[in-house]
C-alpha positions in Angstrom: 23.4 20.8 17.3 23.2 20.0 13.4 24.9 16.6 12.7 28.1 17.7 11.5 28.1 15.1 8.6 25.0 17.1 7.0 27.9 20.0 6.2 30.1 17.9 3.6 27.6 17.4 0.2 28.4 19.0 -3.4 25.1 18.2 -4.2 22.9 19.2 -1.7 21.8 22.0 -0.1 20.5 22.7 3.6 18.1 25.4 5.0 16.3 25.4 7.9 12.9 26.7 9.2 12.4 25.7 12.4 12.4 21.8 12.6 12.1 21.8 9.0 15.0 21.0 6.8 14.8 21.8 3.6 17.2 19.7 1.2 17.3 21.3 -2.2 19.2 18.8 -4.8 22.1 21.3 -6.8 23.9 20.2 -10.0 23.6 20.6 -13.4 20.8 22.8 -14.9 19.0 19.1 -14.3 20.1 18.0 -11.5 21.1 14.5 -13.4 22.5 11.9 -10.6 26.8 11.7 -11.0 29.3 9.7 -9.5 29.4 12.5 -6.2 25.4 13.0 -6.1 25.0 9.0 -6.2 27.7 8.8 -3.5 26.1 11.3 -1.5 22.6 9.8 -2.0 23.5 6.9 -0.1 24.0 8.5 3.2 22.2 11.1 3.1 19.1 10.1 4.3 20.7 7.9 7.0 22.2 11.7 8.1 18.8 12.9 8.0 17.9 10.7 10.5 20.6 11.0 12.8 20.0 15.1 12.5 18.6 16.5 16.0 17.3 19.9 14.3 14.4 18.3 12.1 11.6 17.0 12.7 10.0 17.0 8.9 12.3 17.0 5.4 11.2 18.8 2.4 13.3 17.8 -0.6 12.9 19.5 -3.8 15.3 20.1 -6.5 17.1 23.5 -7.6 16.2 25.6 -11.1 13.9 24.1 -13.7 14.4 20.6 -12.8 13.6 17.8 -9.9 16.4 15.0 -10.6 16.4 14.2 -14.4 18.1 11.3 -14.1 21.4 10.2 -14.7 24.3 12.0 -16.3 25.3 10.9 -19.7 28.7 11.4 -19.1 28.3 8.8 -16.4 26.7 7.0 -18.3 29.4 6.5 -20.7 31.8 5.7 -18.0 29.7 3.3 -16.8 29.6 1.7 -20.4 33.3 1.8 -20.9 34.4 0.3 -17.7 31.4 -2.3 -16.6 33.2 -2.2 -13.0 32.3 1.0 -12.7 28.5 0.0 -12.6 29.4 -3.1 -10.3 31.2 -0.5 -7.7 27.7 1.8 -7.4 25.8 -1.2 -6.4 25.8 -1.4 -3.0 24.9 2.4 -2.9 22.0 1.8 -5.5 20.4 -0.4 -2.5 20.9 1.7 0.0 19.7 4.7 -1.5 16.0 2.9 -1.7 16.5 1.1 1.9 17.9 4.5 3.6 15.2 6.2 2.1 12.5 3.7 3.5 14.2 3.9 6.8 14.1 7.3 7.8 11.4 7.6 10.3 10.9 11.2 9.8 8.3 12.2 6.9 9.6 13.7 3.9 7.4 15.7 1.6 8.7 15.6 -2.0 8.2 18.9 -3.6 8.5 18.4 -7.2 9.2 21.6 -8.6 10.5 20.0 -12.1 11.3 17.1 -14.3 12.1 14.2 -12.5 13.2 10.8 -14.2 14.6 7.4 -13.6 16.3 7.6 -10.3 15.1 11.5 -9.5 11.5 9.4 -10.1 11.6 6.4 -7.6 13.5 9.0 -5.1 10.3 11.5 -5.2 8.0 8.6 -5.3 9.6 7.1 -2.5 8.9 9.8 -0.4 5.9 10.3 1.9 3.6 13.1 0.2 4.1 14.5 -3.4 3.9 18.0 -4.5 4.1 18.9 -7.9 3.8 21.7 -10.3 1.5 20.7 -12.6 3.3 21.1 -15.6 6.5 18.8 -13.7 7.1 15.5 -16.2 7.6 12.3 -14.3 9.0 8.8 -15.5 11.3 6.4 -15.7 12.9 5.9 -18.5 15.9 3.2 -17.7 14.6 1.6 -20.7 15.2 4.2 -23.3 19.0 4.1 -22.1 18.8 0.8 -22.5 18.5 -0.2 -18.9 16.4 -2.7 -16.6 15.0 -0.1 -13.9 16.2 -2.0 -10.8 16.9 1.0 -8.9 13.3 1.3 -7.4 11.0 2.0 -10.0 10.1 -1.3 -10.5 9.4 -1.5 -6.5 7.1 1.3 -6.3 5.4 2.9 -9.2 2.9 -0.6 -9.4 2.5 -0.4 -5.6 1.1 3.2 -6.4 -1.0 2.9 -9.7 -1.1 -0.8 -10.0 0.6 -3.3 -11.9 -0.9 -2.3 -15.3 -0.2 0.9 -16.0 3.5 0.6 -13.9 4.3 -2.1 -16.8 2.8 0.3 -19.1 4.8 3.5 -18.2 8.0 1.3 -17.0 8.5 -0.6 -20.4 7.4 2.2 -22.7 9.5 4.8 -20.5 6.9 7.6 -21.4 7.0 10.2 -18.9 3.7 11.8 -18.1 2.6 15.3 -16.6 2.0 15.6 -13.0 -1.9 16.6 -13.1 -1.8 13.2 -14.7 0.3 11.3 -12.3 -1.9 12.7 -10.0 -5.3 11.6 -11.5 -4.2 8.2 -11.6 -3.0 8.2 -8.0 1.0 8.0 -8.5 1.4 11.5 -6.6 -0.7 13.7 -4.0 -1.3 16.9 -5.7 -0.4 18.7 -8.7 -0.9 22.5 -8.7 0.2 25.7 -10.5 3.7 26.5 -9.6 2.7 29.7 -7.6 0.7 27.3 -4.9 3.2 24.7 -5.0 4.6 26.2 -1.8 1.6 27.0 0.2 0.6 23.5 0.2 3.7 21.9 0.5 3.5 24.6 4.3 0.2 23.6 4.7 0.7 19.6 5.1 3.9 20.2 6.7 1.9 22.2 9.2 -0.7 19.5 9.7 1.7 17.0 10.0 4.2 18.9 12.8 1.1 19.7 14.5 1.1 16.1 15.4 3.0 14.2 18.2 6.2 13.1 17.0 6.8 9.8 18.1 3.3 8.9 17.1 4.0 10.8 13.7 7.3 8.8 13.3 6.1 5.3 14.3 2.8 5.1 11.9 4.9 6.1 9.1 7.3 3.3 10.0 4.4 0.7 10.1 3.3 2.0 7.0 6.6 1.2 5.2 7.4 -1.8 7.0 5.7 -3.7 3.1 7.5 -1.5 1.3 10.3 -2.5 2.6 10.1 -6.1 2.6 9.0 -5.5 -1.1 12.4 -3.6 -1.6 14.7 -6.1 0.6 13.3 -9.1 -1.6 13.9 -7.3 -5.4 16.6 -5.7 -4.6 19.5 -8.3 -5.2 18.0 -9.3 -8.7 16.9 -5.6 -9.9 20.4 -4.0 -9.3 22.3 -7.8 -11.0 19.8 -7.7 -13.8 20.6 -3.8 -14.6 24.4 -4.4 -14.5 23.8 -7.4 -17.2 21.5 -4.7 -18.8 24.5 -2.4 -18.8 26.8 -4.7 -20.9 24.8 -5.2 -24.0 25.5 -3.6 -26.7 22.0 -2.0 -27.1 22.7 -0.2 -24.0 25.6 1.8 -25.9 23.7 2.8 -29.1 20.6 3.8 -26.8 23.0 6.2 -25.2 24.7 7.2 -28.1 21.3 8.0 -30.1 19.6 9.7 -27.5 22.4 11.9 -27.3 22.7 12.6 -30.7 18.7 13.0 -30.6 18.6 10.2 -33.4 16.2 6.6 -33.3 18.6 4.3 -31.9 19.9 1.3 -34.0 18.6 -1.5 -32.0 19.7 -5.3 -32.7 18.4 -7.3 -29.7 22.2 -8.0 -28.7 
């Protein structure tokens, strides 16, 4: 039976093939994280776990984009009322740590744009599969924001410390034939094969025992984990304090206005 909890999401969608389950993220015509999708983010993947139906997890995104990353509206709540940003802490955690967790693989295919959180939650999964022409970053920085919820965890576990500084400080975002050269995702093909492969290493993988399937994963992630458990605390306090400067509001305010941001170090 499909764990009822998997029914009650705004932002998420749920088809099934078998024992795979499909989660397609919905939203805005770029899927930017909210209040409701970041609430739903943070028990989401526990319910994927607990669901008796699946066996594999394909998560991709719905329309032109992946996750874009956060809403700006949000954003200026957050701004206006810094207890709003204290309050999604918990859940910023225990998206990455829920994510980690879940013993069953996920296959990220990456149909679109996906940025600052929608980047760390792709990368974060277990294989990548991209459209080539898909842009990836994170750019917490040009918002003005310390990118403690992952990025800063897993893109130099990926392509080194380097270029993670690199791309993480500048907050470029880069083309997935790119990202895949230098080793940050699996593949990156036109968008009329994106599917076949994302069938074809879901088929390889199913065609595996479970349990033995399951567990190696787990092993796999048990550093990635401890690396997560251990930065955790400080990234999330050090991009609340990054929330309350007053850089952080004209960042916003420019990129919204498409404008160079007025920057005075305060």
């Amino acid at each position: 039976m499909t764990h009822p909890l998997l029914q009650n999401y705004s932002r998420f969608r749920f088809d099934r093939d078998g024992r795979i389950l499909t989660v397609t993220i919905t939203g805005n015509a770029v899927n930017a994280v909210d209040a409701p999708m970041h609430d739903e983010l943070a028990r989401l993947f526990i319910e994927l776990q607990a669901d008796e139906d699946s066996d594999l997890i394909i998560l991709t995104g719905q329309g032109r984009a992946f996750c874009a990353g956060g809403d700006f509206d949000w954003f200026d709540e957050q701004i206006a009322r810094p207890a709003a940003f204290r309050a999604i802490a918990h859940d910023a955690k225990r998206i990455v740590s829920t994510l980690l967790d879940l013993e069953k693989p996920i296959i990220c295919r990456l149909n679109g744009a996906a940025a600052g959180l929608g980047a760390t939650i792709a990368l974060l999964c277990d294989v990548i599969v991209a459209d080539e022409t898909a842009k990836i970053g994170d750019p917490h920085v040009k918002v003005g924001l310390v990118a403690g919820d992952g990025g800063a965890v897993i893109w130099p576990q990926l392509i080194g410390f380097a270029r993670a500084k690199e791309l993480l400080m500048t907050g470029d975002l880069i083309r997935a034939d790119e990202a895949a050269r230098m080793g940050l995702i699996n593949y990156a093909l036109p968008a009329d094969q994106l599917d076949a492969k994302v069938a074809e290493i879901a088929g390889k993988i199913l065609g595996n025992p479970r349990w033995a399937v399951r567990w190696t994963k787990t092993v796999a992630n048990i550093a990635l984990k401890q690396l997560a458990v251990s930065t955790s605390d400080a990234a999330v306090a050090y991009e609340m304090l990054s929330n309350m400067t007053a850089d952080r509001a004209e960042a916003v305010n420019a990129f919204r206005e498409r404008r160079t941001p007025k920057l005075t170090g305060e």
